[in-house]
N, C-alpha and C positions, 0 to 999 in steps of 0.2 A: 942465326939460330935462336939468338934470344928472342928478336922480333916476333916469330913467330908460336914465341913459346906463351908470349902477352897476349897475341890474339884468342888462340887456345881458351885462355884463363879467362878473356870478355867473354867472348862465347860461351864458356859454361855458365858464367853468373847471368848470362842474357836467358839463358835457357830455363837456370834452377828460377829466376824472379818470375820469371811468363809462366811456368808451370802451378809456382805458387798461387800466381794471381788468378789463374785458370781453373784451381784446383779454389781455392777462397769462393771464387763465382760460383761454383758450380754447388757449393755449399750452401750458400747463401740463397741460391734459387731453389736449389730442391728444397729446401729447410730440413736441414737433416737433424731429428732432434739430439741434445744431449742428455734428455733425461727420460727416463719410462712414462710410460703411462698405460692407465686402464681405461680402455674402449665402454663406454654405456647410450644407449638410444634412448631419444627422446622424440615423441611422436607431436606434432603440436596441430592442432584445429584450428589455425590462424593463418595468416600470410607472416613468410617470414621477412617480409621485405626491408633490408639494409642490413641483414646475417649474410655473413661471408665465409667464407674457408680461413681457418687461423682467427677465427674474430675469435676475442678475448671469452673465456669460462672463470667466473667468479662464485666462490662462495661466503657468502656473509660477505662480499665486498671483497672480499681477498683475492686474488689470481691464484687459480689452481690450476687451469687448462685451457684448453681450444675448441674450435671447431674443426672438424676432421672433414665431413660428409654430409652432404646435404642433398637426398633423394628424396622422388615422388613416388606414390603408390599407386598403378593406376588403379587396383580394385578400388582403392580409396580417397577419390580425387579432393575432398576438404581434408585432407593430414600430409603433414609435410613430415617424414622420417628424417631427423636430425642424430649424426652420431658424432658425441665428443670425446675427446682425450681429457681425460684427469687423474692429475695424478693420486697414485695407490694410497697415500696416508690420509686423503682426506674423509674426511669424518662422513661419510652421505650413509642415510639411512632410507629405508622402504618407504617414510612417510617425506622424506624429501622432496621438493618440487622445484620445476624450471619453469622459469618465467625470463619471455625477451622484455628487455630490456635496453630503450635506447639513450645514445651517450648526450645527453644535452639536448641540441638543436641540429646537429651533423647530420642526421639522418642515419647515422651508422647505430647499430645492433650488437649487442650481446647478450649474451648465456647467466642469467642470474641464477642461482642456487638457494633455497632458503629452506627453513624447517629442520624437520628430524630430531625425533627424540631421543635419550638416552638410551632406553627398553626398547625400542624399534629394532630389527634387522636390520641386516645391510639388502638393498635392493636387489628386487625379487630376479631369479632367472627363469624365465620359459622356455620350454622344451622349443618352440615354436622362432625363438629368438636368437642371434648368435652372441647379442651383450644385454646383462643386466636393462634393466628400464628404470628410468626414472620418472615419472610423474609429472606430465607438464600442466601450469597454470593459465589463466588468461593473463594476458598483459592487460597494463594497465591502460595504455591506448585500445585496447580492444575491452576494457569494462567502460569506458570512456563514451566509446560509440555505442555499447551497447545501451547507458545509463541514456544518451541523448537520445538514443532511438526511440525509448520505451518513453520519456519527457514528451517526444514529441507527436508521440501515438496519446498520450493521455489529454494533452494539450488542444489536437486535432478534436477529441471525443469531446472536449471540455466544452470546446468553440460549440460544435452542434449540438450541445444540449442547453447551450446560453439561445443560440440560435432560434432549437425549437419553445424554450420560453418565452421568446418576446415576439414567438410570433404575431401577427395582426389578430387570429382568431380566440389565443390563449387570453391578450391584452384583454381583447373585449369582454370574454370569459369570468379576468380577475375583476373587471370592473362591474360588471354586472354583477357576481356575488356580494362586492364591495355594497351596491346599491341594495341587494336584499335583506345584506345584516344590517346595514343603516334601519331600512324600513323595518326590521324585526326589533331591535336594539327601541328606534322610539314605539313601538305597541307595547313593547313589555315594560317600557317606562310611563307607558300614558294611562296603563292598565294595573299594573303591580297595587298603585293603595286600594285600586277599586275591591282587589281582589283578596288583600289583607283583611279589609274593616269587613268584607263579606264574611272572610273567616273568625274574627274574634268575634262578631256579633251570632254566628251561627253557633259557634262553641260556647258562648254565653247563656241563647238561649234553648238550648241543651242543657246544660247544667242546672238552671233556673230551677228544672222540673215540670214548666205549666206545660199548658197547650200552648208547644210552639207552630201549628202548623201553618196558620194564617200569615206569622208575623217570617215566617222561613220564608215564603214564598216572592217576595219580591226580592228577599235577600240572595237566592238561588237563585233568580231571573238574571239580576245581577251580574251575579259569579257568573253564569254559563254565558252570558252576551259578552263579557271580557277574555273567557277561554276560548269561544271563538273565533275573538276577532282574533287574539294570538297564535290559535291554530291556522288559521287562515294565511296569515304572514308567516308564520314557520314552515307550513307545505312551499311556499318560493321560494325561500332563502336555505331548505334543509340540504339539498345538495352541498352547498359552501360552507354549510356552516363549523360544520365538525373541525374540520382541515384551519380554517381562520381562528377558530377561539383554541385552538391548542398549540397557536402562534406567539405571537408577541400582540397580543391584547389580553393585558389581565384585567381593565376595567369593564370587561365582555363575560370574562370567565366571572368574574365575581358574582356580575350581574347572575348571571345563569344557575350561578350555585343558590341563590336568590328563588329564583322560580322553583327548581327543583326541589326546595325546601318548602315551597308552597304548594308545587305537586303530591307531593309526601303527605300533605298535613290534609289534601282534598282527597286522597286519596284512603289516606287512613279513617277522613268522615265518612267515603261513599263505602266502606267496609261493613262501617259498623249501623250505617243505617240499612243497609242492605238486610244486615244479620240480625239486627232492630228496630222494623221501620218503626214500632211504638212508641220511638223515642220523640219520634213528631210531634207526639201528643203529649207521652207523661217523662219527657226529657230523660237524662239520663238516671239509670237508675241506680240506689243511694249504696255504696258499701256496704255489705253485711257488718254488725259490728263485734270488734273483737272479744275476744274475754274479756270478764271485769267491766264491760262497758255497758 
């Protein structure tokens, strides 16, 4: 009778530990939680590849919850509807955002939380919704490719316009202008004093008062045979020239500022003989004189 009264007693302890451990697994597979939580969507325009069910929800770093759900939309084939548990005390507000985030090098994902300010709600609900929304961010893998993408599109553009620079017909192009401000560069240096002493001697004898018109005229043959020949050189090299002299040649630009201060001063004589050809004759004439004088 005792015998049998031991067996009894095994058997129920064989019974209660398998039940236990039955009851432990089945716990431990469903994951049965032991604490609340509040359900919120998060839609993301990314791939969520290495997000899993249960991957970890952090905010500011801290573990707050999980991943619950993870659907596709067909009307919306670039969104991937992500719905997480977190729990209720945490702080998330309207301006909050979810960004994946992966764990190192594993390949595996989770749920980062950042933002939110003090004055903010708490995240918005739409009629259309059945959990609040949170705001999803790009990850940083995904500014990543997109930062390389747009490098490598600028990069691409970069190449073909170094390309169409050197091309064969541009080269010969720069080289040829190269050769018409050389030739312009020395006429305006072979001609510039010709064209000075033409001027002080012209405004001298102007000033004079005589009869300059004998003594003008070789002096104005002068002048116009050297404007010539410069205008002559300047009709081949005008196409290039603008674009080069407002480069990196300032002993071009000086040069030029030169002429045009010479153009000015021919310019301001053919004014005033135009307006007095008398001057030819009885030069310029003398100031009215002032009071007292």
């Amino acid at each position: 009778m005792e015998t049998r009264i031991n067996y009894i007693a095994v058997g129920f302890f064989v019974l209660l530990f398998g039940a236990l451990t039955i009851g432990a697994a089945l716990w431990l597979g469903a994951d049965i939680a032991t604490r609340e939580y509040q359900r919120y969507s998060v839609y993301f325009a990314e791939s969520v590849a290495g997000l899993n069910r249960n991957a970890t929800v952090t905010y500011r770093g801290v573990e707050v919850g999980r991943v619950a759900e993870m659907r596709l939309i067909p009307d919306r084939p670039n969104t991937v509807h992500v719905i997480l548990e977190i729990e209720p005390n945490t702080p998330l507000r309207a301006d909050s955002v979810a960004v994946l985030r992966m764990q190192g090098f594993t390949g595996i994902a989770q749920v980062e939380i950042t933002g939110g300010s003090r004055q903010a709600p708490p995240p918005r609900e739409l009629p259309s919704e059945p959990y609040p929304v949170i705001a999803s961010g790009p990850s940083l893998l995904s500014r990543m490719e997109n930062a390389m993408t747009t490098s490598l599109e600028a990069l691409d553009e970069l190449t073909g316009q170094i390309s169409l620079l050197f091309a064969p017909e541009n080269i010969d192009a720069a080289q040829q202008t190269l050769s018409n401000l050389e030739a312009f560069t020395r006429v305006l240096a072979d001609n510039r004093d010709t064209l000075e002493r033409s001027l002080q001697q012209t405004e001298r004898l102007l000033a004079s008062g005589t009869d300059a018109s004998e003594q003008l005229t070789p002096t104005l043959r002068a002048a116009e045979q050297a404007l010539n020949e410069i205008a002559q050189t300047a009709a081949v090299s005008r196409s290039g020239l603008d674009d080069i002299t407002q480069g990196s040649l300032p002993q071009m630009h000086r040069t030029l500022e030169e002429v045009y201060a010479l153009a000015d001063r021919l310019s301001r004589l053919s004014e005033e003989l135009s307006e007095q050809p008398e001057m030819l004759i009885f030069g310029r004439p003398q100031p009215e004189p002032g009071p007292g004088e």
